[in-house]
HTML snippet that shows the backbone in 3Dmol.js (N, CA, C, O; Angstrom):
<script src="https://3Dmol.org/build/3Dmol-min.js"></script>
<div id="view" style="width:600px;height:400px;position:relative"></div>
<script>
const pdb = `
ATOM      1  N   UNK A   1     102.837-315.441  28.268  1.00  0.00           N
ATOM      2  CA  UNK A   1     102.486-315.979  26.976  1.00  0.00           C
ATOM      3  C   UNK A   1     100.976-315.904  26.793  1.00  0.00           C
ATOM      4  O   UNK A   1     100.198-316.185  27.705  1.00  0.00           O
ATOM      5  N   UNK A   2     100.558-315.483  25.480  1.00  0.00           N
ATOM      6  CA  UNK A   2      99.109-315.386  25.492  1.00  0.00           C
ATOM      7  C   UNK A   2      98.484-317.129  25.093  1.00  0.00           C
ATOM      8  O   UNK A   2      99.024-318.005  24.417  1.00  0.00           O
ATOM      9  N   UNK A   3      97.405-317.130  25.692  1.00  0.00           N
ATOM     10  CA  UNK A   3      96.843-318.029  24.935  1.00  0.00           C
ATOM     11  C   UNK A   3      96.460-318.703  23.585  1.00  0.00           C
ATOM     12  O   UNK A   3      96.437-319.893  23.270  1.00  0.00           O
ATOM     13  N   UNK A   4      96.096-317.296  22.717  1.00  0.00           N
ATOM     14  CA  UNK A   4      95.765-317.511  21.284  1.00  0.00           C
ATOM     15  C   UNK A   4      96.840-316.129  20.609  1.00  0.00           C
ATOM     16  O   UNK A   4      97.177-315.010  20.994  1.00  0.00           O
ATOM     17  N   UNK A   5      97.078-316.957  19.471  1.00  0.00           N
ATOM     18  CA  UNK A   5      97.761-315.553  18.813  1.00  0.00           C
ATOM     19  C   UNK A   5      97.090-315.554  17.187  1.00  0.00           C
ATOM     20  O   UNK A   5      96.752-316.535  16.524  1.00  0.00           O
ATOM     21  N   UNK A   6      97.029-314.039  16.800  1.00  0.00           N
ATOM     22  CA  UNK A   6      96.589-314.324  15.510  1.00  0.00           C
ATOM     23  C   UNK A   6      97.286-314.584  14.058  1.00  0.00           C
ATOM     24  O   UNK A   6      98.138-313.778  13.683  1.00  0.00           O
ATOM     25  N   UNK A   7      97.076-315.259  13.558  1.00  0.00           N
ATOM     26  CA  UNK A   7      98.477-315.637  12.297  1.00  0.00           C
ATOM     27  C   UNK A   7      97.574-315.504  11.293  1.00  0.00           C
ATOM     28  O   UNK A   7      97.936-316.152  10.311  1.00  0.00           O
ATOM     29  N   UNK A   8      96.394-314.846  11.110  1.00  0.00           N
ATOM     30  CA  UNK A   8      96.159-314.215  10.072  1.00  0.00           C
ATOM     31  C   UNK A   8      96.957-313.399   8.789  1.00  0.00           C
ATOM     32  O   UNK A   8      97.100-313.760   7.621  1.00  0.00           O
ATOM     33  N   UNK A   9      97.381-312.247   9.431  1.00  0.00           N
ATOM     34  CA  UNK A   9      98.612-312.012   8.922  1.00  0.00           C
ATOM     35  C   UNK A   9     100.159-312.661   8.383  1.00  0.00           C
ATOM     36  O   UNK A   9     101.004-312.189   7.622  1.00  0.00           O
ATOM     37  N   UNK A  10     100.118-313.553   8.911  1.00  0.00           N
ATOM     38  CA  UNK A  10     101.515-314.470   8.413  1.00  0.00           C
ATOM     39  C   UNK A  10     101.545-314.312   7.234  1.00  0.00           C
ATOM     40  O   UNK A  10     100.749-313.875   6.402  1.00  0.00           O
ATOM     41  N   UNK A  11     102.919-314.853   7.203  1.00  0.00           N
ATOM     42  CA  UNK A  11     103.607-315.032   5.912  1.00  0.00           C
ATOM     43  C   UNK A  11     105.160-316.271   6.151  1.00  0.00           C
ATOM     44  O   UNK A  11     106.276-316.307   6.670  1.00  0.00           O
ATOM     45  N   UNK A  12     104.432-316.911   5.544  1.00  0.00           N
ATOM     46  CA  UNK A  12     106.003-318.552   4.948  1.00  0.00           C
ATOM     47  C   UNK A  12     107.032-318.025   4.885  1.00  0.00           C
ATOM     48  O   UNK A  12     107.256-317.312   3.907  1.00  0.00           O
ATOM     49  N   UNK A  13     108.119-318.210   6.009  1.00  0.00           N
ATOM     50  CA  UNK A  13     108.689-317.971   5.487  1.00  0.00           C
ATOM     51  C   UNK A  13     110.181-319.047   4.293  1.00  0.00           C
ATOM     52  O   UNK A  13     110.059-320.197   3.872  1.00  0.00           O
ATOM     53  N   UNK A  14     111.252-318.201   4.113  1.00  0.00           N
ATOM     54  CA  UNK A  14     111.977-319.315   3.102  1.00  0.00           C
ATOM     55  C   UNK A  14     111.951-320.900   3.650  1.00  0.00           C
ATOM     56  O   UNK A  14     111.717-320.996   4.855  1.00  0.00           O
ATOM     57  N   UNK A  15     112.089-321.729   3.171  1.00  0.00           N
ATOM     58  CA  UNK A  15     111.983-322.889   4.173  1.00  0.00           C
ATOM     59  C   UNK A  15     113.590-323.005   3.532  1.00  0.00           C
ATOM     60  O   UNK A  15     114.163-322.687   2.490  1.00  0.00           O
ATOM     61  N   UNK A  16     113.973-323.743   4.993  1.00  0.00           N
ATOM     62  CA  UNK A  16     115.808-324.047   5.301  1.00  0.00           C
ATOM     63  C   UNK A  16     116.276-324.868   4.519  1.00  0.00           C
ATOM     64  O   UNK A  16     115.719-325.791   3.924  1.00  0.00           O
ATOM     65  N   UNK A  17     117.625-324.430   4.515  1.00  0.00           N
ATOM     66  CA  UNK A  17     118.525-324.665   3.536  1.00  0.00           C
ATOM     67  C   UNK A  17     118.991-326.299   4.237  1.00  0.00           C
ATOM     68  O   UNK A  17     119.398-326.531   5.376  1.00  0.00           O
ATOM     69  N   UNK A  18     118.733-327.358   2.982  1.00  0.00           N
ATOM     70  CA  UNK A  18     119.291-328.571   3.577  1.00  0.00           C
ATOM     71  C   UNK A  18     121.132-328.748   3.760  1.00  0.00           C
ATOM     72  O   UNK A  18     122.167-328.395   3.195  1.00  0.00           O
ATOM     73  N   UNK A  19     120.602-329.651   5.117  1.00  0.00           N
ATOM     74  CA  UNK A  19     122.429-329.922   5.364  1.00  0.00           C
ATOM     75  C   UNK A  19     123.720-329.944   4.006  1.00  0.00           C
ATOM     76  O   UNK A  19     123.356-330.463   2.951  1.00  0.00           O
ATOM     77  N   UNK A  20     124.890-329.493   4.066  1.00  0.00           N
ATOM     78  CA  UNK A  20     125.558-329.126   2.929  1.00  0.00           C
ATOM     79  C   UNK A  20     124.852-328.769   1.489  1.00  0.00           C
ATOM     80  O   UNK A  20     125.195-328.965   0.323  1.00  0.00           O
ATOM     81  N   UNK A  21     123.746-328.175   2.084  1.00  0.00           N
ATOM     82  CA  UNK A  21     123.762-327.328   0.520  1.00  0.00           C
ATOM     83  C   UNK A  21     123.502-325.879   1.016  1.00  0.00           C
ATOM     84  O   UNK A  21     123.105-325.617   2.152  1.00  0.00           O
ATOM     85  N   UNK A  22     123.860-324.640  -0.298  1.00  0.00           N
ATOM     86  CA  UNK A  22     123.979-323.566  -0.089  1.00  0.00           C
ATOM     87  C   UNK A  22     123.131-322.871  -0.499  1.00  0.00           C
ATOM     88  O   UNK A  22     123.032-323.229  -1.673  1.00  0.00           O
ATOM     89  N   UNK A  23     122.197-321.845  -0.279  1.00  0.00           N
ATOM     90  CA  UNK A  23     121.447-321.274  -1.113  1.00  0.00           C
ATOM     91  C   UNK A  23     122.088-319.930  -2.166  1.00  0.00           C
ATOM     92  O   UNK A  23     122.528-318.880  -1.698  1.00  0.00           O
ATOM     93  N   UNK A  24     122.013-320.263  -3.714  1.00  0.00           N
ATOM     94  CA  UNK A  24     122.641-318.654  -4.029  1.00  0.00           C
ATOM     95  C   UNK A  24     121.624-318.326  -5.303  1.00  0.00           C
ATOM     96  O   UNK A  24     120.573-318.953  -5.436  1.00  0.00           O
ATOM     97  N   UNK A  25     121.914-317.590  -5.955  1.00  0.00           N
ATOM     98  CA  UNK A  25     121.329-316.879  -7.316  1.00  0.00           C
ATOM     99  C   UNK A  25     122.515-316.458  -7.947  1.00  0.00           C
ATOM    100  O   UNK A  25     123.549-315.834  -7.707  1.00  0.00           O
ATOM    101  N   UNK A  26     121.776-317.229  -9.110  1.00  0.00           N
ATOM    102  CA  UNK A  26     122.768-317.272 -10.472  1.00  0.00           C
ATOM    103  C   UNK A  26     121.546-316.918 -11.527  1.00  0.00           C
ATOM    104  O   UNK A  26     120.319-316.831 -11.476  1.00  0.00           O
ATOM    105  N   UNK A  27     122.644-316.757 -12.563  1.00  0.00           N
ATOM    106  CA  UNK A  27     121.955-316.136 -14.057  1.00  0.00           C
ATOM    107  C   UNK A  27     121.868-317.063 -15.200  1.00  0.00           C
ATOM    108  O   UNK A  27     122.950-317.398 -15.684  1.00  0.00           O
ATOM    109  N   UNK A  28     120.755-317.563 -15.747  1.00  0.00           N
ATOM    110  CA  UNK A  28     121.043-318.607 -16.322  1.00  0.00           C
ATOM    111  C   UNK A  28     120.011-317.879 -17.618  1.00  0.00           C
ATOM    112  O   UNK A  28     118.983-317.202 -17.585  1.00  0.00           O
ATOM    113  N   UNK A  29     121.122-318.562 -19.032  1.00  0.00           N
ATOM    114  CA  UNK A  29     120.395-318.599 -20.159  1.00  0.00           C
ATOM    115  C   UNK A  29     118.833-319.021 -20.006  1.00  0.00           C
ATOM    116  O   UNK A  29     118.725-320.108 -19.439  1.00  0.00           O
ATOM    117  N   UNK A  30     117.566-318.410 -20.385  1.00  0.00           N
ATOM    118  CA  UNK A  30     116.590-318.996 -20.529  1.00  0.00           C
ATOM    119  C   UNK A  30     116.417-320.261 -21.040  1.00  0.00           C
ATOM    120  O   UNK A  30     115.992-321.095 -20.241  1.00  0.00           O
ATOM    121  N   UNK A  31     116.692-320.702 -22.434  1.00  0.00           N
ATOM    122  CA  UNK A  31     116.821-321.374 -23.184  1.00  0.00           C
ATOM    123  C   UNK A  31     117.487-322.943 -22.062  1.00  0.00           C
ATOM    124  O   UNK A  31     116.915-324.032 -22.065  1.00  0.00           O
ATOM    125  N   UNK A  32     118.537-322.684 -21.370  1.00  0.00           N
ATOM    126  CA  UNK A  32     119.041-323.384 -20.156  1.00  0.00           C
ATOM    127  C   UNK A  32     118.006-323.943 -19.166  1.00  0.00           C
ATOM    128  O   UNK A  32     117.758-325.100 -18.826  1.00  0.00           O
ATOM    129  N   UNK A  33     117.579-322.978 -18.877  1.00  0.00           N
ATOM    130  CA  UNK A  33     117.042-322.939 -17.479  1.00  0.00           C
ATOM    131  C   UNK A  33     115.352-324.047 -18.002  1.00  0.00           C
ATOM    132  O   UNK A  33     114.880-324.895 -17.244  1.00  0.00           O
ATOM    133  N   UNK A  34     114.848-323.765 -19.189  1.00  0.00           N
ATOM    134  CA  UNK A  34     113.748-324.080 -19.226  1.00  0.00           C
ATOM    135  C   UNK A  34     113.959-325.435 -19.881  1.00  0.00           C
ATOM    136  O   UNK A  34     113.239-326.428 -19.768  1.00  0.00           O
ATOM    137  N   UNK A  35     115.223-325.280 -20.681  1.00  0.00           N
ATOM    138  CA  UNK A  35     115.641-327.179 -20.703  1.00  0.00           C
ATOM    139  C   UNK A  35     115.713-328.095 -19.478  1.00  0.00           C
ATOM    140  O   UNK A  35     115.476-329.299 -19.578  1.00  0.00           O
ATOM    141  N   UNK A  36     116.012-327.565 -18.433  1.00  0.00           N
ATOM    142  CA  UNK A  36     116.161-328.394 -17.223  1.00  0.00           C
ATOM    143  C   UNK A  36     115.079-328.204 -16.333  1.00  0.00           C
ATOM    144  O   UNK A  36     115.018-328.744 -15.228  1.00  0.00           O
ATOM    145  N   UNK A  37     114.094-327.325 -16.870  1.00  0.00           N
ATOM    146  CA  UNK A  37     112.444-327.623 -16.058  1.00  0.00           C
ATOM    147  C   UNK A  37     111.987-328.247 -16.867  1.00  0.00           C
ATOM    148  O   UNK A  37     111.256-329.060 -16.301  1.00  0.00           O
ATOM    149  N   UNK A  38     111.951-328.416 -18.127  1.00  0.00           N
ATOM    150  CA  UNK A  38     111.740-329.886 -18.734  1.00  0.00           C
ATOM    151  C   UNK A  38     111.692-331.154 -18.726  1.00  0.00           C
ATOM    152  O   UNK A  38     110.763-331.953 -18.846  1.00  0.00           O
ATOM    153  N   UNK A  39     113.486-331.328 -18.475  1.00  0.00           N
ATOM    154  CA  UNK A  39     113.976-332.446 -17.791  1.00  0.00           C
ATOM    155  C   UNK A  39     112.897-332.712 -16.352  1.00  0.00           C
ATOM    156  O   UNK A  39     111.941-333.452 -16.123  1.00  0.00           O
ATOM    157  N   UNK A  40     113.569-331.784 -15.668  1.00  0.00           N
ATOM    158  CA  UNK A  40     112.860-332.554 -14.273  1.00  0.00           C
ATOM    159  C   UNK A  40     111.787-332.418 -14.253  1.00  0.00           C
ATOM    160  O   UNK A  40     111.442-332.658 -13.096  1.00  0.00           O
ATOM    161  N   UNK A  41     110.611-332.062 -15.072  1.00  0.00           N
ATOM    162  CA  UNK A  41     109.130-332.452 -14.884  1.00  0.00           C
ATOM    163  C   UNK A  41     108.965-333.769 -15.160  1.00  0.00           C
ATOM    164  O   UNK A  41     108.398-334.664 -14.532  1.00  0.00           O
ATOM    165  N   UNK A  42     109.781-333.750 -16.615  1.00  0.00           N
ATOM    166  CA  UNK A  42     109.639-335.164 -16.986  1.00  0.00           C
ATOM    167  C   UNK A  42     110.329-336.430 -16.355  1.00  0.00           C
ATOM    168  O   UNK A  42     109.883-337.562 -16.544  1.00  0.00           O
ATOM    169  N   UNK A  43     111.081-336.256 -15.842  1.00  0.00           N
ATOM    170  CA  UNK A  43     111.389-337.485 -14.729  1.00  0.00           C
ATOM    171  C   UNK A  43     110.946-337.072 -13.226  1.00  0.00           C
ATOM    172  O   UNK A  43     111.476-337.765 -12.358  1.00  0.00           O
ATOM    173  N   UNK A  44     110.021-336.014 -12.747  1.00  0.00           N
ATOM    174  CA  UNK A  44     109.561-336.154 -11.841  1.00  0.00           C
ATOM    175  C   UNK A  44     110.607-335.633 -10.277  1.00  0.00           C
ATOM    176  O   UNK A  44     110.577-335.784  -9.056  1.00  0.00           O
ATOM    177  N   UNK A  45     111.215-335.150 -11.041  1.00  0.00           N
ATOM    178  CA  UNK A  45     112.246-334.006  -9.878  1.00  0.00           C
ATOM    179  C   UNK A  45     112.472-332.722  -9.960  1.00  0.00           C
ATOM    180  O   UNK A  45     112.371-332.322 -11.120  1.00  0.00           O
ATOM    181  N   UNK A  46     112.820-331.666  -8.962  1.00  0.00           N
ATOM    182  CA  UNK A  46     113.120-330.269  -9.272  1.00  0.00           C
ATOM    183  C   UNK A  46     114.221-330.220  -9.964  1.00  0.00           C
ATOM    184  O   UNK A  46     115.134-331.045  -9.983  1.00  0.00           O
ATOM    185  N   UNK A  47     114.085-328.891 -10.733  1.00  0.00           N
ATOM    186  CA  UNK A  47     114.826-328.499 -11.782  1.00  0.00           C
ATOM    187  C   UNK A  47     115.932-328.026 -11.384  1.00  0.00           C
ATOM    188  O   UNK A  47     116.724-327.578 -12.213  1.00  0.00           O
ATOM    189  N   UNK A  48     116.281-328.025  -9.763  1.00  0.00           N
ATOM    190  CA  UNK A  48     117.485-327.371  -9.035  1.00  0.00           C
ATOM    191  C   UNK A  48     118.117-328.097  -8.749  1.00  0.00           C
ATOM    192  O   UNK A  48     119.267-327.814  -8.414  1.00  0.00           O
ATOM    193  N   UNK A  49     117.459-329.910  -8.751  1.00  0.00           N
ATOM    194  CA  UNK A  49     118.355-330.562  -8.113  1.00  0.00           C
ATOM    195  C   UNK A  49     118.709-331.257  -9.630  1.00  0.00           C
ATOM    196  O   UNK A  49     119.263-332.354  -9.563  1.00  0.00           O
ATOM    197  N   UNK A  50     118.473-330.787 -10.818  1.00  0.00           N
ATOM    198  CA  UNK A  50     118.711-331.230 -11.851  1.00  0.00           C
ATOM    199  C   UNK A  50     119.919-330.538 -12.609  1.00  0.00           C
ATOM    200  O   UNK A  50     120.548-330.896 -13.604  1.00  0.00           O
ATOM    201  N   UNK A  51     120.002-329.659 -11.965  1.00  0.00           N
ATOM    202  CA  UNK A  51     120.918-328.309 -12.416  1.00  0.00           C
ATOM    203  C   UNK A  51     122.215-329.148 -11.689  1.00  0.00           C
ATOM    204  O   UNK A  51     123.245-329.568 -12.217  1.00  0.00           O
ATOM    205  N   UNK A  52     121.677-329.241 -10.007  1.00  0.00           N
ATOM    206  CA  UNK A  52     122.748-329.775  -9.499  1.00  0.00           C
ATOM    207  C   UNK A  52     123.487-330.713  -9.785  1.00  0.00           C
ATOM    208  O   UNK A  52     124.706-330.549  -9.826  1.00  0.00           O
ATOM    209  N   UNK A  53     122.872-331.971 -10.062  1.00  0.00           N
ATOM    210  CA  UNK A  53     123.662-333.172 -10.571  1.00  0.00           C
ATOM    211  C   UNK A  53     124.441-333.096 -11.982  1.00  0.00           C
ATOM    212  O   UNK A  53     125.396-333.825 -12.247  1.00  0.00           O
ATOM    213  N   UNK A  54     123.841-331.989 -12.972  1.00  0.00           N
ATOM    214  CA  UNK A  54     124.522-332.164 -13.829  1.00  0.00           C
ATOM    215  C   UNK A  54     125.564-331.503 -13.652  1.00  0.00           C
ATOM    216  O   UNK A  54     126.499-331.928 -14.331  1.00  0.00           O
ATOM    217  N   UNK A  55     125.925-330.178 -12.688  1.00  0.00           N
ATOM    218  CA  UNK A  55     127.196-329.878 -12.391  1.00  0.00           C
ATOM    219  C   UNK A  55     127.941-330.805 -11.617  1.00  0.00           C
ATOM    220  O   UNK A  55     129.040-330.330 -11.330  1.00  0.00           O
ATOM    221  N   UNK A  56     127.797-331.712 -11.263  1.00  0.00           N
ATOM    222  CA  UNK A  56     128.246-332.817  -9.630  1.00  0.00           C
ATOM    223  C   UNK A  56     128.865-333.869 -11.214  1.00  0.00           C
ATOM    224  O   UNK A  56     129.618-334.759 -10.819  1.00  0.00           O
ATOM    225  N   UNK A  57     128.709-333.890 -12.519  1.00  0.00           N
ATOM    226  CA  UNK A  57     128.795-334.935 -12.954  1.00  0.00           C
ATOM    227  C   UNK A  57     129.425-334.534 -14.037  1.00  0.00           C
ATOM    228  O   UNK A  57     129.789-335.376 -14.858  1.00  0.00           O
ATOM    229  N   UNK A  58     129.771-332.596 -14.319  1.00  0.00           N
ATOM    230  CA  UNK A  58     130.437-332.215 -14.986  1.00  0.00           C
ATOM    231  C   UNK A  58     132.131-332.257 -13.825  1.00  0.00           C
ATOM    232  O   UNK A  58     133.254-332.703 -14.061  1.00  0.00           O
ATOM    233  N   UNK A  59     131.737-331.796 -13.013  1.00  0.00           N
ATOM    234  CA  UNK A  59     132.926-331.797 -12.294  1.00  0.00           C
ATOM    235  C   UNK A  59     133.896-333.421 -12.153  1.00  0.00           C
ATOM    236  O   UNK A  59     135.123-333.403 -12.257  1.00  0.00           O
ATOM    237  N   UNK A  60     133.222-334.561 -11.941  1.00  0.00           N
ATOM    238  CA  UNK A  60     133.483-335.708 -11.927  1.00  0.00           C
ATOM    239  C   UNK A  60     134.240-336.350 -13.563  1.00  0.00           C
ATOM    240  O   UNK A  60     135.121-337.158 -13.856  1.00  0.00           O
ATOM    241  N   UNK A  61     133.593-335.728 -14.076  1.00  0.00           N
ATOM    242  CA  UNK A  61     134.201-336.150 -15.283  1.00  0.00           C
ATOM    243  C   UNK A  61     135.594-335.453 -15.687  1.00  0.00           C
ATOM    244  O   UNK A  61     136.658-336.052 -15.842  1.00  0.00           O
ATOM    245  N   UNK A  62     135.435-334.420 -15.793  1.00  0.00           N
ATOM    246  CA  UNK A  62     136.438-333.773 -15.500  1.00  0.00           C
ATOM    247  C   UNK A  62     137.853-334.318 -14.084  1.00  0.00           C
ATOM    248  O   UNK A  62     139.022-334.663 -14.254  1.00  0.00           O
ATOM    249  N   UNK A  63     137.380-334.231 -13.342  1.00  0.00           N
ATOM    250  CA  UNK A  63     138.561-335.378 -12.651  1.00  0.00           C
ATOM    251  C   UNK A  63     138.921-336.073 -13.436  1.00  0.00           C
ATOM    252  O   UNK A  63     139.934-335.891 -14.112  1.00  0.00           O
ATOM    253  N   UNK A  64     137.866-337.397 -13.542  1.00  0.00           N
ATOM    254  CA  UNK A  64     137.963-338.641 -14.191  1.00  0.00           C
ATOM    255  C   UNK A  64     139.151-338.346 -15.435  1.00  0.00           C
ATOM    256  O   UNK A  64     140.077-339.139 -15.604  1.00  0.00           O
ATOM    257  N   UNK A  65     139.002-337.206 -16.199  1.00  0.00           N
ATOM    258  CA  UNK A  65     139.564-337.018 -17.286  1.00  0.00           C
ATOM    259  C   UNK A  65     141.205-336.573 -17.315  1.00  0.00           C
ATOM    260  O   UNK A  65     142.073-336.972 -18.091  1.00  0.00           O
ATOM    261  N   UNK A  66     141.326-335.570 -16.154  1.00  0.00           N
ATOM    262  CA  UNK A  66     142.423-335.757 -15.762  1.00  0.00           C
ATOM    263  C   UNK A  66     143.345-336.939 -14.859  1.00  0.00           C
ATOM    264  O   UNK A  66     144.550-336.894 -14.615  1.00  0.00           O
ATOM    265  N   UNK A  67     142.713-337.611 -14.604  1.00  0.00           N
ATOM    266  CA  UNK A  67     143.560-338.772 -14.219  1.00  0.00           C
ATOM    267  C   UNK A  67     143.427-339.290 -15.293  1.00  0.00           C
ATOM    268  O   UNK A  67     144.557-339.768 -15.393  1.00  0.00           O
ATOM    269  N   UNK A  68     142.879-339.602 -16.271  1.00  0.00           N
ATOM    270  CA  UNK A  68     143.325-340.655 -17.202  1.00  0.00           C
ATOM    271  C   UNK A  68     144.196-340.496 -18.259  1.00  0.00           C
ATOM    272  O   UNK A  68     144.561-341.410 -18.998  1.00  0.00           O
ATOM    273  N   UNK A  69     144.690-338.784 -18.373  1.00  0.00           N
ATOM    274  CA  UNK A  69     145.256-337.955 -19.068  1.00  0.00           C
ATOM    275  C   UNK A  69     147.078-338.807 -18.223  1.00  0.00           C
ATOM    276  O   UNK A  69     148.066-339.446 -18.585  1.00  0.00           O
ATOM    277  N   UNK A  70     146.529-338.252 -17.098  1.00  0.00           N
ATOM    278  CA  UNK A  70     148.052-338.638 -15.818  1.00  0.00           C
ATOM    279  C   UNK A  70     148.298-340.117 -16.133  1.00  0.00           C
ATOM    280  O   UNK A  70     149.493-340.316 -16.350  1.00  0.00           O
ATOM    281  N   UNK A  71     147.583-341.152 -16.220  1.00  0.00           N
ATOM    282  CA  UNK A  71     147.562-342.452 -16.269  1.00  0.00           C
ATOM    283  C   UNK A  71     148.488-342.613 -17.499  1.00  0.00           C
ATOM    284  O   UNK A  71     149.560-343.218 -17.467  1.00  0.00           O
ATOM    285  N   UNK A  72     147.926-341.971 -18.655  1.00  0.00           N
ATOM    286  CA  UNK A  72     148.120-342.027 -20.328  1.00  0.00           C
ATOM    287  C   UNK A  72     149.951-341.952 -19.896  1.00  0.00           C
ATOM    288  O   UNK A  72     150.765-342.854 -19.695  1.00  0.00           O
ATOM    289  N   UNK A  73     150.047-340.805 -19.884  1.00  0.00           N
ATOM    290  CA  UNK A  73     151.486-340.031 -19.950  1.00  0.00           C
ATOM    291  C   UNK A  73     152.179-340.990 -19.515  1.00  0.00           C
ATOM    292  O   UNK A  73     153.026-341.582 -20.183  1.00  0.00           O
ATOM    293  N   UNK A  74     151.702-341.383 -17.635  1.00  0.00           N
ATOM    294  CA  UNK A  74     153.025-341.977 -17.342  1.00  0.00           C
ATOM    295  C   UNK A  74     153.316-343.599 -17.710  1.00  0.00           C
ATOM    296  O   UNK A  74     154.313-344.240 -17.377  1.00  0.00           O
ATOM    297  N   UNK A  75     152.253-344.044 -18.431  1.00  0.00           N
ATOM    298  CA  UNK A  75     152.085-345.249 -19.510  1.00  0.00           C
ATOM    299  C   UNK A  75     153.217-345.315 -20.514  1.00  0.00           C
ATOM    300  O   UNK A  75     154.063-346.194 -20.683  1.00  0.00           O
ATOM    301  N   UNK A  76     152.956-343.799 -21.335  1.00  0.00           N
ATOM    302  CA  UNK A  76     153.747-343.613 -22.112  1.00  0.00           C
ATOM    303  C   UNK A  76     155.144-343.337 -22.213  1.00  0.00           C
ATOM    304  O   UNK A  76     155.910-343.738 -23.089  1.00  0.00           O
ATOM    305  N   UNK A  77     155.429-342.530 -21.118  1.00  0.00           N
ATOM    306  CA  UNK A  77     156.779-342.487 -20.544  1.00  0.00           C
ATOM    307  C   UNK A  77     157.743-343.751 -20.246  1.00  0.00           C
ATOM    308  O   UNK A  77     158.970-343.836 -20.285  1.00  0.00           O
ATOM    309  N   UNK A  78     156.651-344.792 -19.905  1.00  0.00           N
ATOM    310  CA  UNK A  78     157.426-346.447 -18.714  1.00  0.00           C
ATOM    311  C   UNK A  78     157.459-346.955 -20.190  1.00  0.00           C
ATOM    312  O   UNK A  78     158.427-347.694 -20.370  1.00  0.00           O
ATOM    313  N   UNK A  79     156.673-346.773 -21.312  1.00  0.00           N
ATOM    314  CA  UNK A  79     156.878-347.754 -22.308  1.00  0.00           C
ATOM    315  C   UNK A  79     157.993-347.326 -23.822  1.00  0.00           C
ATOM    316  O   UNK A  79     158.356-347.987 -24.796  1.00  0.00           O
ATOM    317  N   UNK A  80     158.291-345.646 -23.287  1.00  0.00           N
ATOM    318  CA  UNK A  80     159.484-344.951 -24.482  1.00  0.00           C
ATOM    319  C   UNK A  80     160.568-345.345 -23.444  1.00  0.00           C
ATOM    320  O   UNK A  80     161.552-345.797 -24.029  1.00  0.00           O
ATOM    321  N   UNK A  81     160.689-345.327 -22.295  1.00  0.00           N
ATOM    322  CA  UNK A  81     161.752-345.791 -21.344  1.00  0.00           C
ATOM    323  C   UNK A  81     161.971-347.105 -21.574  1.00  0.00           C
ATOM    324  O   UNK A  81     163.121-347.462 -21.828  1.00  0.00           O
ATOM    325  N   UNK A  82     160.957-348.015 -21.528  1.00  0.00           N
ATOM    326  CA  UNK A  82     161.169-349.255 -21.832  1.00  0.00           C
ATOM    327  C   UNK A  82     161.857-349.838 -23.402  1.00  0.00           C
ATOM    328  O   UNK A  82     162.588-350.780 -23.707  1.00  0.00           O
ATOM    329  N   UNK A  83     161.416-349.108 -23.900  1.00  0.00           N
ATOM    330  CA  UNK A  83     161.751-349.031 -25.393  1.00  0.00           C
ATOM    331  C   UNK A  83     163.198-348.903 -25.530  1.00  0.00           C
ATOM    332  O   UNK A  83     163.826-349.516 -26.393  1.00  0.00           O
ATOM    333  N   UNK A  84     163.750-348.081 -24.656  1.00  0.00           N
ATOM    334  CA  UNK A  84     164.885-347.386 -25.254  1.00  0.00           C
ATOM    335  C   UNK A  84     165.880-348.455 -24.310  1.00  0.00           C
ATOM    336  O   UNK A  84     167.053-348.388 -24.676  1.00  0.00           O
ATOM    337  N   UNK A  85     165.673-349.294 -23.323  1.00  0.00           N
ATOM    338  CA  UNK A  85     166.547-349.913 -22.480  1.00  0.00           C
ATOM    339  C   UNK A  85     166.253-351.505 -23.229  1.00  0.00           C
ATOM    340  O   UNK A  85     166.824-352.445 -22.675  1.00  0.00           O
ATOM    341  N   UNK A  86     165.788-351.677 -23.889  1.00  0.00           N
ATOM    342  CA  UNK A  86     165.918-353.058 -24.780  1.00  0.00           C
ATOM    343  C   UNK A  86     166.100-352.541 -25.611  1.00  0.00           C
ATOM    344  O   UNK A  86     166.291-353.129 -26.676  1.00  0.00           O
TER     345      UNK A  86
END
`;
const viewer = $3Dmol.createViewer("view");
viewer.addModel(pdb, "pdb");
viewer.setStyle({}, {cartoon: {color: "spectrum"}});
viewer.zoomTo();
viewer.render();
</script>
C-alpha cells in the first residue's frame, strides 16, 4: 500500500441508493416536473421525495377507495336482503 495517493483526478461518485428505495429514470411532463420543484423548494424538501409521496398517497387512496366501494356493496346487499326478509 502506498503511503499517499493522488485524488486529484477523482471524481464523486453516484452516492447510494437508500435502504428500500430504487433508483430509475422516468419521463416526466415539464410542466410536472417543475410543479414539484416548486413544491419542494417551497416546503424545503427534494422534489424526488415529493414526487414520491405523492405517488405513496395516490396509491393509498386508491386502496382506501376500493375498500369502501367493498364496504358500500356489501352494506347494500345485508340491507336489500334485509329488506326483503321483513
Amino acid at each position: 500500500m502506498r503511503k499517499e495517493y493522488d485524488f486529484g483526478g477523482a471524481r464523486r461518485g453516484a452516492p447510494a441508493a437508500q435502504k428500500g428505495k430504487s433508483r430509475i429514470t422516468i419521463l416526466l411532463d415539464k410542466d410536472i416536473l417543475e410543479a414539484f420543484r416548486g413544491r419542494a423548494k417551497s416546503g424545503g424538501r427534494g422534489y424526488q421525495t415529493a414526487i414520491n409521496q405523492a405517488l405513496r398517497e395516490y396509491l393509498e387512496r386508491e386502496h382506501l377507495e376500493s375498500a369502501l366501494r367493498r364496504v358500500l356493496r356489501e352494506e347494500l346487499e345485508e340491507g336489500a336482503l334485509s329488506g326483503l326478509a321483513g
